[in-house]
Structures are given as structure tokens and as C-alpha cells.
N, C-alpha and C positions, 0 to 999 in steps of 0.2 A: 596672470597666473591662473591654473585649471583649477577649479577647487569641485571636489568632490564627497558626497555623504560617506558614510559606511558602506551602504548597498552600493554604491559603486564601486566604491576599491575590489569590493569582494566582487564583480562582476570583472574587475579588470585583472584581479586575481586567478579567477577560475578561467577566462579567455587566455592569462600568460599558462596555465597548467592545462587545459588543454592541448594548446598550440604546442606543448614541450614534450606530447604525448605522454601524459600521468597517467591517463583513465580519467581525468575531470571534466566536466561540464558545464558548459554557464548554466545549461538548463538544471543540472542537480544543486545549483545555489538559488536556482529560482523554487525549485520544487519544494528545498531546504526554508526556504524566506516564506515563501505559501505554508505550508505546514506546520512553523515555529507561530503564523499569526493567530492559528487555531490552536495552540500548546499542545500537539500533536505530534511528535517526532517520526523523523521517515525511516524508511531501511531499505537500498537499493538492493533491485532485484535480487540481482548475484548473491547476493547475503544470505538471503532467506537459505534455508535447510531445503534440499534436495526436494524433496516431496510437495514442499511449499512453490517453488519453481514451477514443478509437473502441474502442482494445480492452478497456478495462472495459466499458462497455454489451453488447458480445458476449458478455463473458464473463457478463452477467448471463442473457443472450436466450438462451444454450445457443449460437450460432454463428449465422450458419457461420465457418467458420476456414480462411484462407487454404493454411496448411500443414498436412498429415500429424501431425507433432510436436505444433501445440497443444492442450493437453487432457489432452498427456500427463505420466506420473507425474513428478515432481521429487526425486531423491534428495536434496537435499540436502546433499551431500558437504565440500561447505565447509564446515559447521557453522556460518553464520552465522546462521540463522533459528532459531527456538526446536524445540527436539527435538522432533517426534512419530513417529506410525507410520509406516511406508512405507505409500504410497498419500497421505497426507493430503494432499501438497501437488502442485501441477499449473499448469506451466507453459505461456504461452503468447508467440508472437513479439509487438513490436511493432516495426513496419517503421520501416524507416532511410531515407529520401529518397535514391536515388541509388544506394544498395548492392544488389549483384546477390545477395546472400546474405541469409542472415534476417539476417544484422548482428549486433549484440550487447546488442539493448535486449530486455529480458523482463519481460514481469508476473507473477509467481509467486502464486498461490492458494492458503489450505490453507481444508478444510474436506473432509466427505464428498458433501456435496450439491455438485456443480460451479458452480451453476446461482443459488448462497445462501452463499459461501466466508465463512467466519469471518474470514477475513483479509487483503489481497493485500501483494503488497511490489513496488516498481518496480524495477528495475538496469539504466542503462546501463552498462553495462564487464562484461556476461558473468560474472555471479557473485559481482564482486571482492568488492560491495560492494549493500547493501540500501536501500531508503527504507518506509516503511509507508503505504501509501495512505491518506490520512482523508480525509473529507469536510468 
């Protein structure tokens, strides 16, 4: 008899939902099982608001960038994203319809290469609170 954990079923799960063409992925139940070990929730690209989209593709292309600020360093100060050096991680705006101000939606990046980030994380509400971008 096969006997399998949790994390397997849910991989034999998302390979039968794939395969049935859902839109599922083994890789978004990996991304899912990565993310949840950091108490970190994700939110697949597609999801993100229009603007938050635009602003991954820039951030892959190097810019341009509408503000001063994107690009630049992200302390981190909240402690909610996983601890690295200063520098790792780099923030940039994504615009709010109608707000005169950068607003409060940001994509956060960590990685050394700007341009190839190991990671991003989405927040609208300024910090409070993270999503992990997957694909």
C-alpha cells in the first residue's frame, strides 16, 4: 500500500488539477508550502491590481520608475519578511487610482541583482502586512 504525508496528496492534488487544465500548479502548492513556513501568505501574480502587475514587469526591465524612492533600500523594520542584510531588499510604489500621493500599495524585492530578485512581496496597507508574489 502507497502511503503518503499531507504534502504529498496536495502535490498529487495539484499535478491531477493541473493536468485537468484548472489553472493549477504543483509549483503554486510549493510556493503555497514555502510561504506558509514563513507565516507569510502568497498572492498569485494575476491577482495583484493592474498597476501592481505593471510594476513587476519594470521591476524585471530595470525601469524606468515613476518615483525618486523606487529601487530604493527597504529596511525592513517591521520584521515581517524573513531577516536578511541590509540592502537585500528594495522597494518599489505601485499607484493607487486617484491618490495624489504614492498611496500605500508597495512591491518589495529582496535579492542583490535588482533586475532577477529572489523574492517579491505585495502590501497594500503600508507595511502592515505582506503577500509573496508566485506565479
Amino acid at each position: 500500500m502507497l502511503r503518503k504525508g499531507w504534502a504529498g496528496w496536495q502535490l498529487v492534488v495539484a499535478v491531477t488539477l493541473a493536468a485537468l487544465g484548472t489553472g493549477f500548479s504543483p509549483d503554486m502548492v510549493q510556493a503555497k508550502k514555502a510561504s506558509s513556513d514563513t507565516g507569510i501568505s502568497t498572492v498569485v501574480i494575476a491577482e495583484l491590481p493592474v498597476q501592481g502587475r505593471n510594476m513587476v514587469k519594470l521591476i524585471y526591465q530595470g525601469g524606468p520608475f515613476k518615483y525618486d524612492k523606487d529601487g530604493s533600500v527597504f529596511g525592513n523594520r517591521e520584521r515581517i519578511l524573513p531577516s536578511q542584510n541590509r540592502g537585500y531588499y528594495r522597494e518599489y510604489t505601485v499607484k493607487t487610482p486617484g491618490e495624489r500621493s504614492r498611496g500605500a500599495r508597495r512591491i518589495v524585492c529582496g535579492g542583490f541583482v535588482p533586475t532577477a530578485p529572489d523574492a517579491c512581496y505585495y502590501t497594500d496597507d503600508h507595511y502592515a502586512s505582506f503577500r509573496r508574489i508566485v506565479q
